[in-house]
FIBAMAR-143007 format. One record per residue (C-alpha): residue number from 1; x negated, y negated, z. Coordinates in nm, 3 decimals, decimal comma. Layout:
REM residues N
<atom NUM <X Y Z>>,
...
REM end
This chain:
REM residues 144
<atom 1 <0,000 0,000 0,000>>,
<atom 2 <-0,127 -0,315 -0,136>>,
<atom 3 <-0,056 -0,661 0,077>>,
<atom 4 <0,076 -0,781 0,393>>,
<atom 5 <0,264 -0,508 0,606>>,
<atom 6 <0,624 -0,596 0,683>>,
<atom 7 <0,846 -0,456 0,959>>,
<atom 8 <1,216 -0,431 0,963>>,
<atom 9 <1,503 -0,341 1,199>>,
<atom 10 <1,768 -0,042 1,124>>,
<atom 11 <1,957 -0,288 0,966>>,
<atom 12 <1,695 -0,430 0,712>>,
<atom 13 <1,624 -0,765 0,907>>,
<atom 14 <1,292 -0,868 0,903>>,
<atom 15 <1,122 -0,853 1,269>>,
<atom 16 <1,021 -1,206 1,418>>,
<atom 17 <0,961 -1,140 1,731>>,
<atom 18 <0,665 -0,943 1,894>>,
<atom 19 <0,699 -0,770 2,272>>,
<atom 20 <0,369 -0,670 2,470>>,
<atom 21 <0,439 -0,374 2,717>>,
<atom 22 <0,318 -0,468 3,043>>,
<atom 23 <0,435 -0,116 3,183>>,
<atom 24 <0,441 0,224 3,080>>,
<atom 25 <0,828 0,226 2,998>>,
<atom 26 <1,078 0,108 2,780>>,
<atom 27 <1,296 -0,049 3,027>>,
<atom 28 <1,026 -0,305 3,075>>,
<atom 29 <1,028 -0,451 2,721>>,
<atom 30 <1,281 -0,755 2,851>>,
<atom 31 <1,015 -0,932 3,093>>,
<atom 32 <0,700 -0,858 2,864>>,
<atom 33 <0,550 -1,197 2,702>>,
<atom 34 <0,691 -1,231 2,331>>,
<atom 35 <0,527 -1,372 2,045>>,
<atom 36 <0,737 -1,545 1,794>>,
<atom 37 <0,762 -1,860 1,525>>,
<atom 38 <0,934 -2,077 1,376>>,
<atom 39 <1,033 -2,445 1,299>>,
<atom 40 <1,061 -2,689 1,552>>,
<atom 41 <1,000 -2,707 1,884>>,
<atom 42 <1,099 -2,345 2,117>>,
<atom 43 <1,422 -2,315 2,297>>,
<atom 44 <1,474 -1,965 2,359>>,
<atom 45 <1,440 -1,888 2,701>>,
<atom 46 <1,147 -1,630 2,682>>,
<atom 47 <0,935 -1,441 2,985>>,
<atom 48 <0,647 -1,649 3,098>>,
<atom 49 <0,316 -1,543 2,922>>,
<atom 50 <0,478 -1,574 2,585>>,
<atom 51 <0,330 -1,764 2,291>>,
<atom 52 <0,559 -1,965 2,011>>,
<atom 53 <0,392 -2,045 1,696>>,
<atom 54 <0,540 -2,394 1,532>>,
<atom 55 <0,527 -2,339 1,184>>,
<atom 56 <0,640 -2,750 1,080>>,
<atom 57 <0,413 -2,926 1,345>>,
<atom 58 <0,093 -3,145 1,337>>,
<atom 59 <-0,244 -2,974 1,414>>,
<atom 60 <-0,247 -3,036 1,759>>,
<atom 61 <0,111 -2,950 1,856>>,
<atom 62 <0,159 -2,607 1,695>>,
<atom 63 <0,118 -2,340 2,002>>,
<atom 64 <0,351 -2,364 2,302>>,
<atom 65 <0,286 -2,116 2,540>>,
<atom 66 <0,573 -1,985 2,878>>,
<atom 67 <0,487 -2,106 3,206>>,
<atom 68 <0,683 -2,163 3,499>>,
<atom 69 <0,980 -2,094 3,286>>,
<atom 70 <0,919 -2,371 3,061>>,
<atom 71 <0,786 -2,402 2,700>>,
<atom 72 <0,421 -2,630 2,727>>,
<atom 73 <0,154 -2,745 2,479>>,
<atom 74 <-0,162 -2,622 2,593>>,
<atom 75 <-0,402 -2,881 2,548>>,
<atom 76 <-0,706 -2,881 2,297>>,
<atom 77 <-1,030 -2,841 2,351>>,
<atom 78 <-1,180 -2,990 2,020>>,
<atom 79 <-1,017 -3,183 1,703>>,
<atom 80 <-1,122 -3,284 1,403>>,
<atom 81 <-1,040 -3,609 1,242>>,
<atom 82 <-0,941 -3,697 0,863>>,
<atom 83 <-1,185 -3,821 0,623>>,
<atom 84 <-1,285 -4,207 0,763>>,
<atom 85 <-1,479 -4,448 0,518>>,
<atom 86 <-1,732 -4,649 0,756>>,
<atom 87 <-1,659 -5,039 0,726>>,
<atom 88 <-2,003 -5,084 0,917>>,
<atom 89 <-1,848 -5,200 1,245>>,
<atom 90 <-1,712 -4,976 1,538>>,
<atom 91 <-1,413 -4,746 1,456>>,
<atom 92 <-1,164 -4,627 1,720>>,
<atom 93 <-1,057 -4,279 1,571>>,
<atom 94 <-0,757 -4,076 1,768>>,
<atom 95 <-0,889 -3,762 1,892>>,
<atom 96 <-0,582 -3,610 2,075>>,
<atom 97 <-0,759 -3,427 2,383>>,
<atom 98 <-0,555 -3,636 2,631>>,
<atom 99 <-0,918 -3,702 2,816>>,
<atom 100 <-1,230 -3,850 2,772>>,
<atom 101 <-1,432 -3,592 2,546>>,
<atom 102 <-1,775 -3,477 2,664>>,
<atom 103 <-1,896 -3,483 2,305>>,
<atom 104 <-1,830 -3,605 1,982>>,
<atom 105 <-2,020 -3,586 1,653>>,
<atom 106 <-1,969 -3,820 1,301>>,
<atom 107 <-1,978 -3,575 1,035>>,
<atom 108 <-2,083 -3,676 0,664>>,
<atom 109 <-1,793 -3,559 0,445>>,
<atom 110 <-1,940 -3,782 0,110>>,
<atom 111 <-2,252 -3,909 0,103>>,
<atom 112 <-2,348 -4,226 -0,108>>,
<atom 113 <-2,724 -4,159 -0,119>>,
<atom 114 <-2,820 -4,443 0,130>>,
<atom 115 <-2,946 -4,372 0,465>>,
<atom 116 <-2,621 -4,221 0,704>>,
<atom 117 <-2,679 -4,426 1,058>>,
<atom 118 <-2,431 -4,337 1,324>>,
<atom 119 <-2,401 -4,521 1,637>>,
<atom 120 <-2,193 -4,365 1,935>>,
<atom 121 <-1,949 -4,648 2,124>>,
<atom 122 <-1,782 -4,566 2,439>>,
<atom 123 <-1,523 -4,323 2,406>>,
<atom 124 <-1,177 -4,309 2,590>>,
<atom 125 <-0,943 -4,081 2,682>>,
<atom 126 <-0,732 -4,156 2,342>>,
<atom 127 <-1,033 -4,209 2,111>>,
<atom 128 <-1,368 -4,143 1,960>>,
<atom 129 <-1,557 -4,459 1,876>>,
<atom 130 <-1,866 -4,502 1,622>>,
<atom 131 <-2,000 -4,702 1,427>>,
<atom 132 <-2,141 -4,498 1,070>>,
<atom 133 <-2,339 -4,747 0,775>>,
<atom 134 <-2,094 -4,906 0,592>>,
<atom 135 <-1,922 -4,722 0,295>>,
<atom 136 <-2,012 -4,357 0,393>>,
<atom 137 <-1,738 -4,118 0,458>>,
<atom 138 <-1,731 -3,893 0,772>>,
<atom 139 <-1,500 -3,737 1,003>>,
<atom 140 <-1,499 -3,719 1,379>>,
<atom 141 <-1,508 -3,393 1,592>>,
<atom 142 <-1,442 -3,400 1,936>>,
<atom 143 <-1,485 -3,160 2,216>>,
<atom 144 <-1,329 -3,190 2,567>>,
REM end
């Protein structure tokens, strides 16, 4: 069998929804952690340990994960920005790690030929800041 493996219920419905066993019978299969997707934020009430997959959301907001009964965001530990073009002078760049990072690096993406100077600013909890030669194109990745 060539291609992606596809499951589906006695009636013909394709399966969504994954269970993980946390015991040695069936019985326990409704409080095992699910893993399922879809569009939009999660609503279904699920057992905590589960993981939804947001198929429509940005980068940074597709996993939710059950805890405490509720449907969270775990935060990230590293983005990566779109392409920037320098303008020479210090660029604030959203980063999305709700704190500080510890480190951040300016990327070349498109080199013009000239020299590539970065200089680091102070960063915040809501951005990265440099300051790349004017005219050169790099992106921004930031770790927590």
């Amino acid at each position: 069998m060539s291609g992606p493996l596809r499951f589906r219920d006695a009636a013909g419905v394709a399966i969504r929804k994954l269970s993980v066993w946390t015991g040695a019978t069936e019985a326990l299969i409704a409080t095992s952690p699910t893993v399922t997707s879809g569009t939009g934020a999660p609503s279904a009430t699920e057992p905590n340990g589960s993981i939804y997959l947001r198929t429509n959301g940005t980068a940074l907001s597709t996993l939710y994960a059950r805890v405490g009964g509720a449907w969270t965001t775990p935060s990230p530990v590293s983005s990566l920005s779109a392409e920037i073009t320098a303008n020479g002078s210090a660029q604030s760049t959203a980063h999305g790690l709700g704190s500080t990072p510890s480190l951040v690096y300016a990327i070349p993406s498109n080199l013009t030929g000239g020299p590539f100077v970065v200089t680091y600013g102070t960063h915040t909890s809501t951005d990265a800041v440099v300051t790349v030669t004017t005219g050169e194109k790099y992106r921004i990745v930031a770790f927590k």
